[in-house]
N, C-alpha and C positions, 0 to 999 in steps of 0.2 A: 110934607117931608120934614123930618126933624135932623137935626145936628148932631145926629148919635153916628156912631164910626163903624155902627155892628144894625142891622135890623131888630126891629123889635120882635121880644120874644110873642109870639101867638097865646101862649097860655098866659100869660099875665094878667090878662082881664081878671082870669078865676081869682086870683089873689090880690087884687086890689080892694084896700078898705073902702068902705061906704060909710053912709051913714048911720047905717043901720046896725051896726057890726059893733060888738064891745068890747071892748079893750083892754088887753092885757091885767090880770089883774099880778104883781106881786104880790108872794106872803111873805118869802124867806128869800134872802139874799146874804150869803156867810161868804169871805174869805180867811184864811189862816196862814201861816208860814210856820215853820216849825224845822228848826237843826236837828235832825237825826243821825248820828254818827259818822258825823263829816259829810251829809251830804244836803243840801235845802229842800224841801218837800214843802208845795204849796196845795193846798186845797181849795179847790171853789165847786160850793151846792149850791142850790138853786129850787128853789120851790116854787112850782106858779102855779095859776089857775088860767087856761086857753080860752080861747073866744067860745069851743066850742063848752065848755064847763068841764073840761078834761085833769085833772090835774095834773103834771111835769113835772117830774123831778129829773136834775142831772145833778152832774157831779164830775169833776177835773180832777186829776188831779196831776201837779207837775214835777218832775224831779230834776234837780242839778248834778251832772255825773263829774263827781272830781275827776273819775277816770276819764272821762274824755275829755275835759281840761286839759289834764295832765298829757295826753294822746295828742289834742291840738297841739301843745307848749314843744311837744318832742317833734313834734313833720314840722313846726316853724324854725326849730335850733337845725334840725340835720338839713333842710331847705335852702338856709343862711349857710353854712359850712362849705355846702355842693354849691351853693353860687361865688362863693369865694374864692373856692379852691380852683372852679372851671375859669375863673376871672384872671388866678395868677398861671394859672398852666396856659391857656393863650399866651398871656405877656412872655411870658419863657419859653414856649413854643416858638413864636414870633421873634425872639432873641436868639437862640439857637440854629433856626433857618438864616436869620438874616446874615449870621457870623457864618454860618457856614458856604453862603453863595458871594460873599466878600462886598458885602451893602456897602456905599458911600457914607461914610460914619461923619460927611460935611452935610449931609440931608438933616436938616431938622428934627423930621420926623423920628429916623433913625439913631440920632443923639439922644433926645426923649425918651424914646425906649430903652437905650442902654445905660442912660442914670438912672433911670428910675427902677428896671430890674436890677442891677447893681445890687440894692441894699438886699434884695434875694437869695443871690448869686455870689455875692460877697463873701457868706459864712463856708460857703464851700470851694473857693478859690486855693489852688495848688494841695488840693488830696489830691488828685492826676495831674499829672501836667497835660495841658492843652494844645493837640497836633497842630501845627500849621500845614496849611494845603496848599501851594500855590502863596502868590505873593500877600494876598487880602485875606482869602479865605479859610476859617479857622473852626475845628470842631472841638467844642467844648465841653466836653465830659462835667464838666463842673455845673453846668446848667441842665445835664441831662442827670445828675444825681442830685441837683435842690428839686425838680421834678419829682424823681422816686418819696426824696423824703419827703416833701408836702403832703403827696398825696397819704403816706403813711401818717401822716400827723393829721390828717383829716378824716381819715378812718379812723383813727385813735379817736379822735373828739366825737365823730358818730358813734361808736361805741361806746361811748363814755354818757355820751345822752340818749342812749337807749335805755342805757342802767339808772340814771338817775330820773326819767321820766316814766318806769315802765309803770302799768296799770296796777292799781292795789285792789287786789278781788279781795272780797272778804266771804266768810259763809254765810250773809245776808240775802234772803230775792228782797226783789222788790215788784208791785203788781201796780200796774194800772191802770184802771178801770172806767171805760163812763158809762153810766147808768142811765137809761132811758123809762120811764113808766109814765104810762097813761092809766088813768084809770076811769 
């Protein structure tokens, strides 16, 4: 029994070298890179001669697409945006409930959260004046309008990186090919 984590393959015998058996011969081993109008295009051929006296050729060849760069660059900007925005709408969510059910504003926790949304909620303190309910409990339109507007200024900046990320097609294909011959 050997240490392997899969059973061995049954055909393998057929492709195990012997002694008998002659060895790869190399003729031709080429690589290239080459900048073609903004984009990297690498080449790799290949010439050999098989064991069985066959000769092999192949050929790669690789391209780098700005466009999808550019595609990656815009899902990682609009990704960051939406985890942001979903980050501060909690916090003001969680500040808006907790005002409104008359939370103990001597709870730690609950002081924490209302300095620190504060600097959010701040900018838009007294456009409405804020209802009192009951003796604690307060509903504050001022935090259910920094809500509106974030979310609009986060849609702004998604859109704003849709435009400045979008793919640049050009009238160019491009082909890529590998090539197999035996002869």
């Amino acid at each position: 029994m050997t240490n392997q984590p899969y059973p061995s393959d049954p055909d393998a015998s057929a492709y195990a070298p012997n002694a008998e058996t002659v060895p790869i011969i190399s003729r031709d081993n080429t690589t290239q890179a080459t900048s073609d109008g903004g984009r990297i295009v690498e080449n790799q051929r290949e010439s050999r001669v098989d064991q069985a006296g066959n000769q092999v050729e192949s050929s790669v060849e690789t391209y780098e697409d700005k466009n999808l760069r550019r595609a990656n660059l815009r899902y990682w900007v609009v990704s960051v945006i939406y985890f942001l925005l979903g980050v501060l709408e909690v916090i003001l969510g969680l500040r808006f409930i907790f005002r409104l059910f008359g939370a103990n504003e001597n709870n730690d926790f609950i002081l924490a959260l209302y300095n620190f949304s504060h600097a959010f909620v701040g900018p838009f303190n007294n456009i409405f004046n804020d209802q009192t309910i009951g003796s604690r409990s307060v509903f504050e339109l001022s935090t259910l309008v920094a809500m509106l507007i974030y979310a609009l200024i986060a849609w702004g900046l998604i859109a704003l990186a849709r435009v400045l990320f979008v793919a640049n097609y050009g009238g160019d294909q491009r082909v890529v090919r590998t090539l197999r011959r035996r002869s």
